[in-house]
C-alpha positions in Angstrom: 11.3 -0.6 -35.2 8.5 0.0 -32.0 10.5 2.8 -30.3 13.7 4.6 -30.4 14.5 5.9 -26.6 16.3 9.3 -27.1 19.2 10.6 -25.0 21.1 13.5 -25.2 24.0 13.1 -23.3 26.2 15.9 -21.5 28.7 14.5 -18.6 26.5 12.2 -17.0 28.5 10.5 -14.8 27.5 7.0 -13.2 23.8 8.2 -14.0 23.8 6.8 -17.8 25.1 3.7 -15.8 21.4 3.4 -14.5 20.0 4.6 -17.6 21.8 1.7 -19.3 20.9 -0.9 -16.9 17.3 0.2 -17.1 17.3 -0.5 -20.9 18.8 -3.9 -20.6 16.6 -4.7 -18.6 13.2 -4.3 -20.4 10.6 -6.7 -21.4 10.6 -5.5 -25.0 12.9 -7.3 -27.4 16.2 -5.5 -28.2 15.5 -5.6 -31.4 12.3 -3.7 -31.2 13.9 -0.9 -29.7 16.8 1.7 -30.6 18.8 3.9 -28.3 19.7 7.0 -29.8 22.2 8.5 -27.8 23.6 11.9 -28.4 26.2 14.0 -26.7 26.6 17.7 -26.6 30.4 17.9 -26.5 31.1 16.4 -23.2 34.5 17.7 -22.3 35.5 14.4 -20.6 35.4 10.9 -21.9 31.4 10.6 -22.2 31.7 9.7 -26.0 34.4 7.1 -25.6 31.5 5.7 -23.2 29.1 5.8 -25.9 30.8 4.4 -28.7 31.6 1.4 -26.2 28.2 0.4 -25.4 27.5 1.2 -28.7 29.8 -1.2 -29.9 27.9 -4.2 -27.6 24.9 -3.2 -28.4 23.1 -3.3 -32.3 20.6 -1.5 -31.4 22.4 1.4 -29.9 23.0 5.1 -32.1 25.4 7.3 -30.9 26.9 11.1 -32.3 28.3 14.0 -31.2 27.7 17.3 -31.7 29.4 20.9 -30.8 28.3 21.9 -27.0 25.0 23.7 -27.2 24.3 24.2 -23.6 21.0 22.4 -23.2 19.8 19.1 -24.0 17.2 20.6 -26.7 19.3 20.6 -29.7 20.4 17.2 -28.8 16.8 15.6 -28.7 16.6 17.2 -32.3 19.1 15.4 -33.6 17.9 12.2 -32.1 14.4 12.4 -33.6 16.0 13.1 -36.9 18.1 10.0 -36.7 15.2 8.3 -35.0 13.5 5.3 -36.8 10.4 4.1 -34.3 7.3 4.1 -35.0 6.8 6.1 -31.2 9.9 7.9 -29.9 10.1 8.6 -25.8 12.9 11.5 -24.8 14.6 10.4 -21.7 17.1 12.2 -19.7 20.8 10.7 -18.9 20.5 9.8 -15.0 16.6 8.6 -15.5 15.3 5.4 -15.1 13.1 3.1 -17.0 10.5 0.3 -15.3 11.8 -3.0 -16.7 8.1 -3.3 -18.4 7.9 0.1 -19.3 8.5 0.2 -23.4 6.6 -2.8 -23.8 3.3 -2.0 -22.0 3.5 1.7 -23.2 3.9 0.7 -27.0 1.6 -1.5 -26.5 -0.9 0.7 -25.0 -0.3 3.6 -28.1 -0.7 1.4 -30.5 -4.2 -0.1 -29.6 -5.3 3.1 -28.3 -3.8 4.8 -31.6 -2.7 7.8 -29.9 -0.7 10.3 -30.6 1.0 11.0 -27.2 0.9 8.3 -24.5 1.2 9.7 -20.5 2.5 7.0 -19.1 2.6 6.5 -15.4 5.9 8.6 -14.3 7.4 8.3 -11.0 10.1 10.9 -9.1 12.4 9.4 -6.6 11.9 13.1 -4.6 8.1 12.5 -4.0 5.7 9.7 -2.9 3.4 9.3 -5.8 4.0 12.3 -7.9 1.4 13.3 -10.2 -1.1 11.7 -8.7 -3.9 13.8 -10.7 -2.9 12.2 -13.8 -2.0 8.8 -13.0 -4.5 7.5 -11.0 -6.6 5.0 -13.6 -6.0 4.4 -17.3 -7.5 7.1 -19.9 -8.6 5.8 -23.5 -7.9 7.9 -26.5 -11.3 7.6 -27.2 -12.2 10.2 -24.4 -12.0 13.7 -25.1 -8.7 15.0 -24.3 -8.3 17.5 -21.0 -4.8 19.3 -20.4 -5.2 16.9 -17.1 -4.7 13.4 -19.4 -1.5 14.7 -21.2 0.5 16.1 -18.0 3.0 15.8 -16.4 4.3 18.9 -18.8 7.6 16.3 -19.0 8.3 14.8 -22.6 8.9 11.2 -20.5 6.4 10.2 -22.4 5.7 8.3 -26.0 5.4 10.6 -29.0 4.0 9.2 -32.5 7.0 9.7 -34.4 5.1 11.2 -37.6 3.0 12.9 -35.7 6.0 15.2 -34.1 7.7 15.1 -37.6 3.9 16.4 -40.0 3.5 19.1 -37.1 7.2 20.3 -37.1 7.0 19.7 -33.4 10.5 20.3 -32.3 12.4 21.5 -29.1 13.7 25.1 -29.0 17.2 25.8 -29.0 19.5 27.9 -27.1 21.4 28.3 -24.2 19.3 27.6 -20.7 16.2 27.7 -22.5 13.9 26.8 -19.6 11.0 24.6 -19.7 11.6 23.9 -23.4 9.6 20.2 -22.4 6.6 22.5 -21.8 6.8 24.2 -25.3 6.9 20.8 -26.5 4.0 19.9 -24.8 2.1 22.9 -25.3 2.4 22.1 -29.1 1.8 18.5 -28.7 -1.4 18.8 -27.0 -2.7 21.5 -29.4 -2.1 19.3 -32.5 -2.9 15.8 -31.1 -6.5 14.5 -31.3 -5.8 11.8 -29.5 -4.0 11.5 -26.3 -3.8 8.3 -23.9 -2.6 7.7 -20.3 -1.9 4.8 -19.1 -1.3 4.1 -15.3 -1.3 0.5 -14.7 2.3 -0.3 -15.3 5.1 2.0 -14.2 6.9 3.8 -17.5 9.3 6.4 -16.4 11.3 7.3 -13.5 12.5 11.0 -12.6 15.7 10.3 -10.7 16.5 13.4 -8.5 20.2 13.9 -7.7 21.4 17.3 -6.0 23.4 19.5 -8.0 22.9 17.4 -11.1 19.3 18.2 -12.7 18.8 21.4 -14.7 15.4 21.8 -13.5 17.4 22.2 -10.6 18.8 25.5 -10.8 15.3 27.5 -12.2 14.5 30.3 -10.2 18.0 31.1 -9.3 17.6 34.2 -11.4 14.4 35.8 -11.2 14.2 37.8 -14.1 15.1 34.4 -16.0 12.3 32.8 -14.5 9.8 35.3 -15.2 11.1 35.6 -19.2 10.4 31.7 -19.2 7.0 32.1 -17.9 6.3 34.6 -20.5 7.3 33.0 -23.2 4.8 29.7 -22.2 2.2 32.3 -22.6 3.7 33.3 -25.5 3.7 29.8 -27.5 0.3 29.2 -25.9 -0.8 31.9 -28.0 0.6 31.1 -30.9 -0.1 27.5 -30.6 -3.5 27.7 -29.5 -4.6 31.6 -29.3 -8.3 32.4 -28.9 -8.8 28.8 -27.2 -9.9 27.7 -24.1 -6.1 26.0 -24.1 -4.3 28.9 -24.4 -6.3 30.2 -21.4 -5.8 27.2 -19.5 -2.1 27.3 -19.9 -2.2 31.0 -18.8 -4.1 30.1 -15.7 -2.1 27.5 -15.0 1.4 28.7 -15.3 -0.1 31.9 -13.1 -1.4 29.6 -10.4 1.4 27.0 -10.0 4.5 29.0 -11.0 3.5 32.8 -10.4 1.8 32.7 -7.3 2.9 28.9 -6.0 6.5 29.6 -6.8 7.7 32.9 -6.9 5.3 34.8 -4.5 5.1 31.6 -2.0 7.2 30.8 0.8 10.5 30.0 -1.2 10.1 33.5 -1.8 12.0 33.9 1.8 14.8 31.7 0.3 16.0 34.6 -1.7 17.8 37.4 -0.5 16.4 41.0 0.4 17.8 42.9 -2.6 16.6 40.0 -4.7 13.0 39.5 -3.3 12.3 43.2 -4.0 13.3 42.8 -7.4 11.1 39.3 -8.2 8.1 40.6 -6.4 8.7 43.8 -8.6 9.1 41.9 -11.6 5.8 39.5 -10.9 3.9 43.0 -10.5 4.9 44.3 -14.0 3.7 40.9 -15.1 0.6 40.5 -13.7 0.0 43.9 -14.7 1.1 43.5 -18.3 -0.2 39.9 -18.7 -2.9 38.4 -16.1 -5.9 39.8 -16.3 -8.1 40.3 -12.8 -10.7 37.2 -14.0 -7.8 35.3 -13.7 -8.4 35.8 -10.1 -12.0 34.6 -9.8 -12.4 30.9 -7.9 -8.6 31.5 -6.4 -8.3 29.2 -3.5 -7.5 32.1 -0.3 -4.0 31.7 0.0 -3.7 32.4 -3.6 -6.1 35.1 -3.5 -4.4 37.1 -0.9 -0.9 36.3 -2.9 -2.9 37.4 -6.1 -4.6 40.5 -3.9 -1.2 41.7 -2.7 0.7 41.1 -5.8 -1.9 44.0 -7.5 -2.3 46.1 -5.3 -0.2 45.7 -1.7 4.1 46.1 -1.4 7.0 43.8 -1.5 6.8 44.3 2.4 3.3 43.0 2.2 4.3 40.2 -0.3 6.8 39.0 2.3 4.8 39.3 5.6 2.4 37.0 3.7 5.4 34.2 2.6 6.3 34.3 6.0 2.6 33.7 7.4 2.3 30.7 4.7 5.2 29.1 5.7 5.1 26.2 8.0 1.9 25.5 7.4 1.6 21.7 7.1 -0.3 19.0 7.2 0.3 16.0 10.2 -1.6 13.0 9.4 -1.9 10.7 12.7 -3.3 7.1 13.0 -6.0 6.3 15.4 -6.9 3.1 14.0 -4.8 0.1 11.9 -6.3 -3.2 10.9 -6.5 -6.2 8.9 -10.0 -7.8 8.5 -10.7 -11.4 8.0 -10.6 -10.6 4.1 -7.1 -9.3 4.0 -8.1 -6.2 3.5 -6.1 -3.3 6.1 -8.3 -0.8 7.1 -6.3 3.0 8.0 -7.9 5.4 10.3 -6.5 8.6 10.4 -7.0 12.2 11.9 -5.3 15.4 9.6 -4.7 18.1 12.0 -3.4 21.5 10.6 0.1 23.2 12.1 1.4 26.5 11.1 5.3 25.9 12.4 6.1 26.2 15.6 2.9 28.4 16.4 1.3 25.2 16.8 -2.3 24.5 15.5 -3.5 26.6 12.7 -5.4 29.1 14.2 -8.7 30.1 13.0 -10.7 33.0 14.7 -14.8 32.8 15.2 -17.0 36.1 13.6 -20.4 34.7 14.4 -21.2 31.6 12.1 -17.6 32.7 9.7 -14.3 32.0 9.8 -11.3 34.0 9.4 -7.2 34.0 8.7 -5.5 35.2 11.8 -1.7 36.7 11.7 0.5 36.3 14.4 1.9 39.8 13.8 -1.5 40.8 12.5 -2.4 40.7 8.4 -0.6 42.3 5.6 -1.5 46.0 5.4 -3.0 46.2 1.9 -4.5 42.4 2.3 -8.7 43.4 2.0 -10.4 42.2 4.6 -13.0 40.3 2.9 -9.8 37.8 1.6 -9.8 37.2 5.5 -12.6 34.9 5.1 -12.0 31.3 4.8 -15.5 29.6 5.7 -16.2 28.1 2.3 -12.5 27.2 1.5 -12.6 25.3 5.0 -15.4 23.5 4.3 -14.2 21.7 1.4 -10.9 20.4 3.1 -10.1 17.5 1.4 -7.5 14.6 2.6 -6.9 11.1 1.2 -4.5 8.4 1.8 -1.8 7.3 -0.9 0.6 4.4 -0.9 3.9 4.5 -2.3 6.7 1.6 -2.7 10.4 2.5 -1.1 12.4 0.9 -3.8 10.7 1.6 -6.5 8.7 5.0 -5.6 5.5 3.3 -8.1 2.4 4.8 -6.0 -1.1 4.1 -6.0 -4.2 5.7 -4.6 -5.6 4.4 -1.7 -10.0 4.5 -1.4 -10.7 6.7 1.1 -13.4 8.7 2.5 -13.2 11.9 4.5 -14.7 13.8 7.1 -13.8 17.6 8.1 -14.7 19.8 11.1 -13.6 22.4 13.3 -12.1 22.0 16.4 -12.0 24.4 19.4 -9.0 25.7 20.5 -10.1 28.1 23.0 -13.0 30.3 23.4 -12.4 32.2 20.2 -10.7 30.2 17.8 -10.4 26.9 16.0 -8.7 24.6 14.1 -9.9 22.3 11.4 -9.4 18.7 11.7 -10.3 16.2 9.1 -11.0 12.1 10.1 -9.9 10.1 7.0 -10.8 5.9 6.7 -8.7 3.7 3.8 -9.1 0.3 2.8 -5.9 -1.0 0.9 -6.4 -4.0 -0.7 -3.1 -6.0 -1.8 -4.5 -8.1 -4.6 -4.9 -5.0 -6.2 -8.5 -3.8 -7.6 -8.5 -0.4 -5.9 -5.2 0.3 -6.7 -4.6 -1.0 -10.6 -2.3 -4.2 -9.6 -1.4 -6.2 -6.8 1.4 -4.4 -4.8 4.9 -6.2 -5.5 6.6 -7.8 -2.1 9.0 -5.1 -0.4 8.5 -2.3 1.8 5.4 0.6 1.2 4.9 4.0 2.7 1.4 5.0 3.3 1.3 8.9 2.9 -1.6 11.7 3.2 -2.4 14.0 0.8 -4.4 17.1 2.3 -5.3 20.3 1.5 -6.9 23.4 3.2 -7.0 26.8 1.9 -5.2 26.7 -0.5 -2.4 24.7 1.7 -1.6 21.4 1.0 0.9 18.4 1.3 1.5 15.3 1.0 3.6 13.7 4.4 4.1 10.5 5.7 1.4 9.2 8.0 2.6 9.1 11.8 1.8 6.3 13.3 2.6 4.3 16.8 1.7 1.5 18.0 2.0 -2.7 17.5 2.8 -4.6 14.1 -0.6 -5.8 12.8 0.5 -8.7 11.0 -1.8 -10.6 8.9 -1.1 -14.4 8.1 -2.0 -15.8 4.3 -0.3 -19.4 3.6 3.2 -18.8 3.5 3.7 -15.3 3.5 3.0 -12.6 5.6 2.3 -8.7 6.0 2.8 -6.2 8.2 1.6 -2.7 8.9 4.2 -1.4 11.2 5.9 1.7 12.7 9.2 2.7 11.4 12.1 3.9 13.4 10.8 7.3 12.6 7.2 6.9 13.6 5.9 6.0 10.0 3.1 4.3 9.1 4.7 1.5 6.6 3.8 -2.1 5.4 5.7 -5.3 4.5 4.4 -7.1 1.8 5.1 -10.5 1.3 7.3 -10.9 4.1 8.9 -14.0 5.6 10.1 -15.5 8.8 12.7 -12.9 9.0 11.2 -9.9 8.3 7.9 -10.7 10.9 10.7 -12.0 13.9 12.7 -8.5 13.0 9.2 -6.9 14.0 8.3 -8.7 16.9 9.7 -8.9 20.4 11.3 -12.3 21.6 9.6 -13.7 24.7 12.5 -15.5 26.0 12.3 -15.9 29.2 9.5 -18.4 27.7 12.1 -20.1 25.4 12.2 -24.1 26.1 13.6 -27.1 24.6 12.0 -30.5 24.4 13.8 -34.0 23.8 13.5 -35.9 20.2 15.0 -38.7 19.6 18.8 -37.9 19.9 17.8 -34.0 19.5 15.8 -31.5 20.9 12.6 -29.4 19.9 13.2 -25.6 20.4 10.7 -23.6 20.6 10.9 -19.5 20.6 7.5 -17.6 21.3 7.8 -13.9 20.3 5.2 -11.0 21.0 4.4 -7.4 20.8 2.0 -8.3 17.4 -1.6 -8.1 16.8 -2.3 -11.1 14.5 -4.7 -11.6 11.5 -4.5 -15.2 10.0 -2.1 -17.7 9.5 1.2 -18.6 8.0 3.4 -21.0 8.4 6.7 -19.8 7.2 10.0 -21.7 6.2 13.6 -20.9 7.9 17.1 -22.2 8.7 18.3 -21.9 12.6 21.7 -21.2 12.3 23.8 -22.3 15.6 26.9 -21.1 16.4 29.4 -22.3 18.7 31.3 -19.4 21.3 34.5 -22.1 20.6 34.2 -20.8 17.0 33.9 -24.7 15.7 31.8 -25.5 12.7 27.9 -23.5 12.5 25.6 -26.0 12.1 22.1 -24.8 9.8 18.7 -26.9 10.5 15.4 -26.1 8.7 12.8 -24.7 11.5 9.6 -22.7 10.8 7.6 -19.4 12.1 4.6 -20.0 13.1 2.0 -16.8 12.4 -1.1 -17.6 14.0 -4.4 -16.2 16.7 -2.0 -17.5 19.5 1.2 -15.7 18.4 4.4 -16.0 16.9 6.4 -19.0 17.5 10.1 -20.3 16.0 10.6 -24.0 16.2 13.5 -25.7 15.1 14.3 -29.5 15.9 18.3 -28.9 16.8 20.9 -31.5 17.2 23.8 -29.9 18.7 26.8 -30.4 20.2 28.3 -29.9 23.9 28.4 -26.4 24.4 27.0 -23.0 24.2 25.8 -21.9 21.2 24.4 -18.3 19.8 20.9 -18.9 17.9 20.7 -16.6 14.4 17.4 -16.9 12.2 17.8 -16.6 8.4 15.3 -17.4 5.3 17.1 -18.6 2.1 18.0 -16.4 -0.4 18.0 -13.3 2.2 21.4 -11.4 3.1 19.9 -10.6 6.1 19.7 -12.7 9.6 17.8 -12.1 13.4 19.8 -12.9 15.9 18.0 -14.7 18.6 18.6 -13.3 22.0 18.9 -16.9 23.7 21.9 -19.4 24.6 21.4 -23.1 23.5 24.1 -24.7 26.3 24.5 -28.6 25.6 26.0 -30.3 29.0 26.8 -33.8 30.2 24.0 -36.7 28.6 23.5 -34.1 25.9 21.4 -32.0 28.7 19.8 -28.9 26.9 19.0 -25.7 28.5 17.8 -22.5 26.8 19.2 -19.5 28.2 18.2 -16.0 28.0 20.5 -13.6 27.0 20.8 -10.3 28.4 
């Protein structure tokens, strides 16, 4: 057996639909994969569910246990029942990538590694976890806390390697970020550790209301146990090693300061944002010690800064400066070259809400925070310098796939400077260029047909995000045999591309020039022929169809074959017609597509089979 997929199961609703689906689905031979399924005393008919996939499928495993509250007791039991070689804990909404078992057992085994990151998705972001999965990682390499992350267990354990280490989730009720203790563990005792990003694994399907990770936070005190006891196990995992530090650091960075003291601080109520800026304070105090501080990117600094030695007043003033503050990514530039390859010029402006442009104020040759109701009392003054932090702006461009959410990194260079405002202040802009090839050697594999966003991910400060790139402006379509795709402007104002697209998709883009319609005589038919503009063309392509007529006396449709013509001169339809006396609506399909484009022209047949187009309005 390769690798038994655990699930521990409580009331999943039509999620374990999709987790079952995704199973069925996989590349890897049934048989060299079990599904150990166990339920935490669902109190509705879960089980039943169970035992009946179980009963059509050989290679499924399914028990039931008393409720425990969490799905770490039920993940135990799965690895003892567990018979793979590798084991990969999945969650019951989540989704596997139909080649995802395959290529990850695949990957472990010839790398020989004891945990495998494989390239994990979340339908809530565009190309999450970027830092990890951006290029495959041999075991060979010496392992960095940056190769095993995410801190998910979505990932492929060596089965005898959890079992000799006794590495095993802890149990309770709402024991929060028990994945992380795993991983803590796992990454202390594994010597070698893998990633592979090439071929999507794992899929993190959020649904409101319905995650655990979900409802963290909600109680602050909670929170702030949890966070304590990572440093905890760190300790006792890894104490005295530049590990433990590193998960110290970490879990103060991201989840102390980026969490709690950050903007969703203002989500909370007043009585309850006293008490978590209260508790943090006791914590740092008790646990962080100042070095911790050192290298802190400014808006973490003054968090940091104010969290040691300023008021929950102060905390709060500061949440409510940092909020808003946002990245916009606009194109000034979109193009295909003769090579196919789409070149993405872009300018990253800073805003801070509905203050505008991020305003920066000029001391001589440095640059400094402003407030808008002036800075926290007990922030220092020197943390009012941002020169450096300015200076190393960084932005890039990302590309992510709607359906499937698989993202890739895009090559891009980038180029920041400050802008004046007025005579005082500034704002910092940063000019980004990409190149996205689609046969894929920048980005790991060719990019699948179907629709892509192209995002921005930029950072200043300390700030950062990762948003949709705005963009306005013409389809570029670029013309390869008989395909095409197009970089294009969503009904939103997003920067998207269709890959592999065909006579639909480029008409549904394009603008029909009818006025310019016409019809020719052939024989006993007629030659129609459609231009359409409002597209900057790159190539050609000639791409197959079926006119569709329809008759306003609702008689029989008639379907022809016609073609779309993608070329320097345009876009034209053509379609050699034989219809009967009438007037007929025009509709455009391509086979094996749901979807149609209606044509807005009349094809009216008269006396002597006379043909006229006519425009409609």
């Amino acid at each position: 057996m390769k690798v038994s997929v655990i699930v521990p199961t409580y009331s999943p609703g039509e999620g374990l639909d999709r987790v079952v689906g995704s199973l069925d689905a996989q590349t890897m031979d049934q048989a060299d994969f079990e599904v150990v399924l166990v339920d935490d005393g669902s109190p509705d008919n879960t089980f039943a569910r169970l035992q009946e996939l179980a009963s059509e499928r050989p290679n499924y495993v399914v028990r039931q246990i008393d409720n425990s509250g969490w799905p770490s007791r039920p993940r135990n039991v799965g690895l003892d029942l567990a018979r793979g070689e590798d084991v990969v804990f999945m969650d019951h909404d989540d989704y596997l990538y139909p080649d995802g078992l395959r290529a990850a057992h695949a990957y472990a085994v010839a790398q020989r590694a004891d945990v495998l990151s494989a390239k994990e998705t979340r339908t809530s972001d565009w190309f999450a976890y970027e830092g990890v999965f951006g290029a495959d990682v041999p075991a060979d390499r010496p392992k960095t806390p940056a190769h095993y992350g995410p801190w998910t267990t979505h990932k492929l354990f060596r089965r005898a390697f959890l079992v000799e280490h006794g590495i095993r989730f802890r149990e309770g009720v709402r024991v929060l970020f028990e994945d992380v203790l795993v991983g803590i563990s796992a990454y202390t005792h594994a010597e070698r550790v893998a990633v592979l990003s090439s071929v999507p694994f794992y899929q993190w399907v959020h649904v409101p209301g319905h995650n655990h990770s979900g409802t963290y936070g909600t109680d602050g005190a909670e929170y702030v146990r949890s966070i304590e006891a990572m440093f905890d196990h760190a300790e006792a995992e890894a104490g005295g090693t530049d590990f433990a530090e590193w998960v110290a650091r970490y879990q103060y960075r991201v989840r102390v300061l980026g969490q709690l003291l950050g903007p969703a601080l203002l989500r909370r109520e007043d009585e309850d944002r006293d008490e978590v800026v209260a508790l943090v304070q006791r914590l740092i105090a008790d646990r962080v010690p100042p070095a911790f501080d050192v290298g802190l990117a400014p808006v973490a600094a003054a968090r940091a800064a104010l969290a040691r030695g300023g008021t929950a007043d102060d905390v709060v003033a500061l949440a409510r400066a940092d909020q808003g503050v946002r990245p916009k990514p606009v194109t000034t530039e979109v193009r295909w070259d003769d090579d196919g390859v789409l070149h993405v010029d872009v300018r990253v402006r800073w805003e801070d809400g509905d203050a505008g442009a991020l305003r920066l104020r000029r001391d001589g040759d440095r640059l400094l925070r402003t407030f808008p109701d002036g800075p926290p009392a007990h922030l220092p003054e020197s943390l009012l310098d941002v020169t450096d932090a300015v200076g190393a702006a960084t932005a890039h461009l990302t590309i992510t796939s709607r359906k499937g959410k698989v993202g890739w990194p895009v090559a891009s260079t980038a180029q920041s400077s400050v802008v004046p405002l007025d005579e005082d202040h500034v704002t910092v802009e940063t000019q980004v260029s990409g190149t996205v090839r689609f046969d894929g050697p920048e980005l790991g594999r060719p990019l699948e047909p179907g629709i892509w966003d192209i995002a921005c991910r930029a950072a200043v400060m300390g700030y950062g995000g990762h948003v949709h790139v705005v963009h306005e402006g013409k389809p570029r379509v670029l013309g390869r045999g008989a395909t095409v795709t197009t970089a294009y402007s969503t009904a939103s104002g997003r920067l998207s591309v269709d890959v592999g697209g065909d006579a639909v998709s480029v008409l549904s883009f394009t603008t029909c020039d009818r006025e310019a319609a016409a019809t020719t005589r052939r024989g006993r038919g007629v030659q129609l022929e459609v231009p359409f503009d409002g597209a900057v063309v790159t190539g050609e392509a000639e791409l197959s169809a079926t006119a569709v007529l329809r008759p306003r006396d609702g008689s029989e449709t008639r379907r022809t074959p016609s073609t779309v013509r993608v070329d320097g001169d345009g876009i034209l339809l053509r379609a050699l017609l034989d219809p009967p006396r009438g007037h007929h609506e025009l509709r455009v399909r391509t086979p094996g597509r749901r979807k149609a484009v209606t044509v807005p022209v009349q094809i009216v047949v008269g006396r002597l089979r006379r043909t006229a187009v006519r425009a409609l309005r």
